[in-house]
C-alpha positions in Angstrom: -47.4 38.9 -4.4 -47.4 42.4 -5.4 -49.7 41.3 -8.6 -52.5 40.9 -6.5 -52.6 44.1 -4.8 -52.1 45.7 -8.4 -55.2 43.6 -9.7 -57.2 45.3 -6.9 -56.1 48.6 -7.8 -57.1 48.1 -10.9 -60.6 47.7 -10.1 -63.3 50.3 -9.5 -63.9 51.0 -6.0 -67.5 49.6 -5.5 -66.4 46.0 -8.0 -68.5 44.0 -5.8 -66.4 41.2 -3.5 -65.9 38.1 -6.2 -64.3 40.7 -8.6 -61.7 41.4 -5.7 -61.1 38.1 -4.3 -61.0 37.1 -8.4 -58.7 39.6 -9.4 -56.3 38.6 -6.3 -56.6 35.1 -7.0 -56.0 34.8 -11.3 -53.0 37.2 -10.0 -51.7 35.0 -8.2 -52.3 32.0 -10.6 -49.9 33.6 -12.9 -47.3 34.3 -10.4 -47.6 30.2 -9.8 -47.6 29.1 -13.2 -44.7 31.6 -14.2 -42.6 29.5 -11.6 -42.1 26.1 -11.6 -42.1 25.1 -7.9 -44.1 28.0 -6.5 -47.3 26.4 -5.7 -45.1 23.6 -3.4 -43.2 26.8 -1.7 -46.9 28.5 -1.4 -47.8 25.4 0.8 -45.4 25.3 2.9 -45.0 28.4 3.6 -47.3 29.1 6.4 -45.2 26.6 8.6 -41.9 29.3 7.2 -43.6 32.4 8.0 -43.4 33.6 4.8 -43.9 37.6 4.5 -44.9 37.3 1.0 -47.5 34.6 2.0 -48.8 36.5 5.0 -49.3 39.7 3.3 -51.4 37.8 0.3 -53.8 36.3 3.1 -54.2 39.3 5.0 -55.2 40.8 1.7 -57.4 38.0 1.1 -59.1 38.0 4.6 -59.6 41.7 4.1 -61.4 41.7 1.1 -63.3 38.9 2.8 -63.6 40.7 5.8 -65.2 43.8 3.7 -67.7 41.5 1.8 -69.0 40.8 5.4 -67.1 36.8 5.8 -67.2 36.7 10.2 -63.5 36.3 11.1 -64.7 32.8 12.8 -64.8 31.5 9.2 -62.7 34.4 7.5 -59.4 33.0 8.1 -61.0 29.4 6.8 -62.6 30.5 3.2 -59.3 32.7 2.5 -57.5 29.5 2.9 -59.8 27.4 1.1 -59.3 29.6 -1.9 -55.4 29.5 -1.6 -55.3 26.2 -1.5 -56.9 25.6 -4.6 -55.4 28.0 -6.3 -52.3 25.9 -4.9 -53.6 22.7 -5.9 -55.0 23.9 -9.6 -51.5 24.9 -10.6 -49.5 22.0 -9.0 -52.1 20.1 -11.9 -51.0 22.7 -14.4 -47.7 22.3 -14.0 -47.6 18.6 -13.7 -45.9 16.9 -16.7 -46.6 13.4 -15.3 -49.6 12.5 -17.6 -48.4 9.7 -19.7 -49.8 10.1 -22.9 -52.1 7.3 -24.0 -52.6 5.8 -27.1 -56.0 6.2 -29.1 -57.3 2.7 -28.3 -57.3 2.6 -24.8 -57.9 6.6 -24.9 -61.4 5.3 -26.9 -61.5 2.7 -24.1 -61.7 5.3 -20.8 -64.3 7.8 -22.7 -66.8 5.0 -23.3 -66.4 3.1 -19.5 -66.5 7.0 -18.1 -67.8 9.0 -20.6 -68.9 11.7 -17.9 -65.4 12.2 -16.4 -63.0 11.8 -20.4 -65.3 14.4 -21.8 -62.8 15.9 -23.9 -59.9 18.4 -22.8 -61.4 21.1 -20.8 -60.0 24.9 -20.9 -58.3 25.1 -18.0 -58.9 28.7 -17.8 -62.5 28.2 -18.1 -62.3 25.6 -15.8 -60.4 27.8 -13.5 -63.3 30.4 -13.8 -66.2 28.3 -12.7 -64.1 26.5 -9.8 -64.1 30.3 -8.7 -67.8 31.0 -8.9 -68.8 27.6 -7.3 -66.3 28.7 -4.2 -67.8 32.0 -4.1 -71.1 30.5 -3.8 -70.3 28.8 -1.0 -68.4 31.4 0.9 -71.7 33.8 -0.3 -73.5 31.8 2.5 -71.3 32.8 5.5 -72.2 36.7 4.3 -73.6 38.2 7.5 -75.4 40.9 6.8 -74.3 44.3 7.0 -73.9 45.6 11.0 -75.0 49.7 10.9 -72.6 49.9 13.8 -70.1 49.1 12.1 -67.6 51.0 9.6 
């Protein structure tokens, strides 16, 4: 999980918080996708204690922490992110689609042609999954305390 921590360093200083949480995050979708089985270790390893794990979410809460996330919800929105990031590569990785011949591939676009819209970039994809998250975390910002370094 090293990856991430070098993704922040290579940032500028003042990269404002969605840049850092970003940076740590596509890290650490690489690390997953470079190992078949790591997202499935990644969940479970809160219940094993894993160093590696706990020093990537107290990176995460950090950075979330210095954006101005309340710990109340801190701990919540760092594990939100993790678990899709989880999730997203399990999908990547899965090599259980069963490929489907052109007829009744013709048949699912036109009975749902909003949801077999084509084959999305899953980078792209990955991207805007990010910025809709960050929205939402955006609105537990508390604004910035004077009192506090």
């Amino acid at each position: 999980m090293a990856a991430g921590t070098a993704a922040l360093a290579a940032l500028l200083p003042d990269a404002p918080w969605e840049q850092r949480v970003g940076a740590q995050l596509e890290a650490l979708r690489q690390s997953l996708r470079a190992r078949t089985g790591a997202p499935a270790l990644l969940a479970a390893s809160p219940a094993l204690l894993s160093p590696a794990a706990l020093a990537l979410m107290e990176r995460l809460q950090r950075t979330l922490d210095a954006a101005g996330v309340a710990p109340a919800e801190r701990a919540v929105a760092a594990d939100t992110l993790l678990s899709y990031v989880t999730g997203f590569v399990l999908q990547e990785q899965s090599d259980s689609a069963t490929p489907v011949d052109a007829e009744r591939a013709a048949d699912l676009a036109a009975r749902y042609p909003l949801t077999v819209a084509g084959d999305p970039d899953p980078d792209a994809m990955f991207g805007t999954s990010l910025r809709l998250l960050y929205a939402g975390i955006a609105t537990l910002i508390r604004a910035p305390d004077p009192t506090r370094r």
